[in-house]
N, C-alpha and C positions, 0 to 999 in steps of 0.2 A: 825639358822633362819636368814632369808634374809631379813636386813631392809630400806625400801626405804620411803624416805621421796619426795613429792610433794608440789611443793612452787608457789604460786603468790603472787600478791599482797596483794587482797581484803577475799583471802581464799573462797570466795563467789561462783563461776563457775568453773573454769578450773580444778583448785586443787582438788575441790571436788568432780568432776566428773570422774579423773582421780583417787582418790582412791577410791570410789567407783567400777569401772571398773577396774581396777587392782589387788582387793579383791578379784571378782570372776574371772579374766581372771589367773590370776599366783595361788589362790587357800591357801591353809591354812599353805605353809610351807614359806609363807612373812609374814610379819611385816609391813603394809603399813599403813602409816599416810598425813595428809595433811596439810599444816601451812601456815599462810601468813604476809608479814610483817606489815600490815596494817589492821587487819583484821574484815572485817564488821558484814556480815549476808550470808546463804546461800540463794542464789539467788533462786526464785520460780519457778524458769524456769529449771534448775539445776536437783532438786529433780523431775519435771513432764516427763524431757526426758529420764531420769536415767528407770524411773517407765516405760517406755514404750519398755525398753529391759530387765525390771524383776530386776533392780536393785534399793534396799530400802535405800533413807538417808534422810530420814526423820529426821533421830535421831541424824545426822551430825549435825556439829555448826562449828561456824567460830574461829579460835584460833590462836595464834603467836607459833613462833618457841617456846619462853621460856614455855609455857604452855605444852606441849610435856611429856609425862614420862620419867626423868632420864635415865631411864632403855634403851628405846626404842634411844633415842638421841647421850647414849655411842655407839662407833665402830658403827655408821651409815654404810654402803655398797653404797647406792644411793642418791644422793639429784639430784632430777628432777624438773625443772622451767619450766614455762611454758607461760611466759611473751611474748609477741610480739612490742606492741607498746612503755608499761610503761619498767621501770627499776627494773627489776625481784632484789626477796630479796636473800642476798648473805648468806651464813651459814657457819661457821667455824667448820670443822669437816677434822681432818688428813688420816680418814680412809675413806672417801666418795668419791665414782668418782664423778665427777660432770656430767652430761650430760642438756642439751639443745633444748626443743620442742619447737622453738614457735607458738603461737593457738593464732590469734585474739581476744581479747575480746569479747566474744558475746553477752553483756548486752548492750544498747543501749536505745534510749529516741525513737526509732522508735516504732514500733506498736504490739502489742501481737504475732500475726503471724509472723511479720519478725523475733522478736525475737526468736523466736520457731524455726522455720529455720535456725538460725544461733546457737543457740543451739544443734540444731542434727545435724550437720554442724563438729560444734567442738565435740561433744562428738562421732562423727562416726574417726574422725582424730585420735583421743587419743586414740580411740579402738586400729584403723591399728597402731598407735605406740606403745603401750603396747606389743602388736600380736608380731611385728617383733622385741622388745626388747626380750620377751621370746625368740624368735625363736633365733635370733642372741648371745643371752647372756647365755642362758642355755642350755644346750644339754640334750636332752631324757632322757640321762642316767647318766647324773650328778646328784648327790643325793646334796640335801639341806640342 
C-alpha cells in the first residue's frame, strides 16, 4: 500500500481537500492522510466545495503529524505540502519523497462568495495535481 501524507499548516483547507480528493482520485490501494503543524478546525467552506463533486468530510477533523497512526507514519512513500504564502510543516521521514504544491490559502476575512470561489479555485488545482501525479507517478500497469 501507497502512503501519502498531506501537510499545511492549519490542517483546515488545503490538506483536507487534498485527501479527500486523493481518496477518491488514486482509489482504495493508498493510504492517504492529512496533518498539519498547527492544526485548527476544518474550514466550512472545505467540507461544502468537496460536497459539490460528491466528495464527504464531514467526518475529517484537524490533527498534527504526531496524532497520525504509527502504522500509517512508518516507511511514509509521499509527504505533500501545500503551503504558498506561510511556512509549510516539515516532517522527518527517510523513506518519503518529498514533493511541493503550492495553493494559496483560500480562507480569507472577504465575503462568503468570494470565499467560495476561491475555494473551488484551489480544490479544482489539487484535482489537476493529484490527476497528473497519478498520471506521471504510476503507470496503468504498475500494481500497488
Amino acid at each position: 500500500m501507497i502512503k501519502i501524507l498531506f501537510m499545511c499548516v492549519a490542517n483546515s483547507a488545503r490538506s483536507q481537500m487534498a485527501e479527500g480528493l486523493a481518496r477518491k482520485i488514486l482509489g482504495p490501494d493508498f493510504w492517504i492522510e492529512s496533518a498539519g503543524s498547527e492544526p485548527k478546525s476544518v474550514n466550512s467552506f472545505a467540507v461544502e466545495v468537496l460536497q459539490e463533486v460528491g466528495i464527504d468530510i464531514t467526518q475529517h477533523f484537524s490533527k498534527s503529524f504526531d496524532q497520525l497512526d504509527p502504522s500509517f507514519k512508518a516507511d511514509l512513500n509521499y509527504v505533500i505540502t501545500l503551503c504558498a504564502e506561510e511556512v509549510c510543516p516539515v516532517v522527518a521521514s527517510k523513506s518519503a519523497t518529498r514533493l511541493h504544491w503550492p495553493h494559496k490559502d483560500p480562507a480569507s476575512n472577504e465575503s462568503a462568495e468570494v470565499q467560495l470561489a476561491n475555494f473551488r479555485v484551489v480544490r479544482d488545482q489539487i484535482t489537476q495535481a493529484i490527476e497528473e501525479f497519478k498520471v506521471k507517478t504510476f503507470s496503468a500497469t504498475q500494481s500497488y
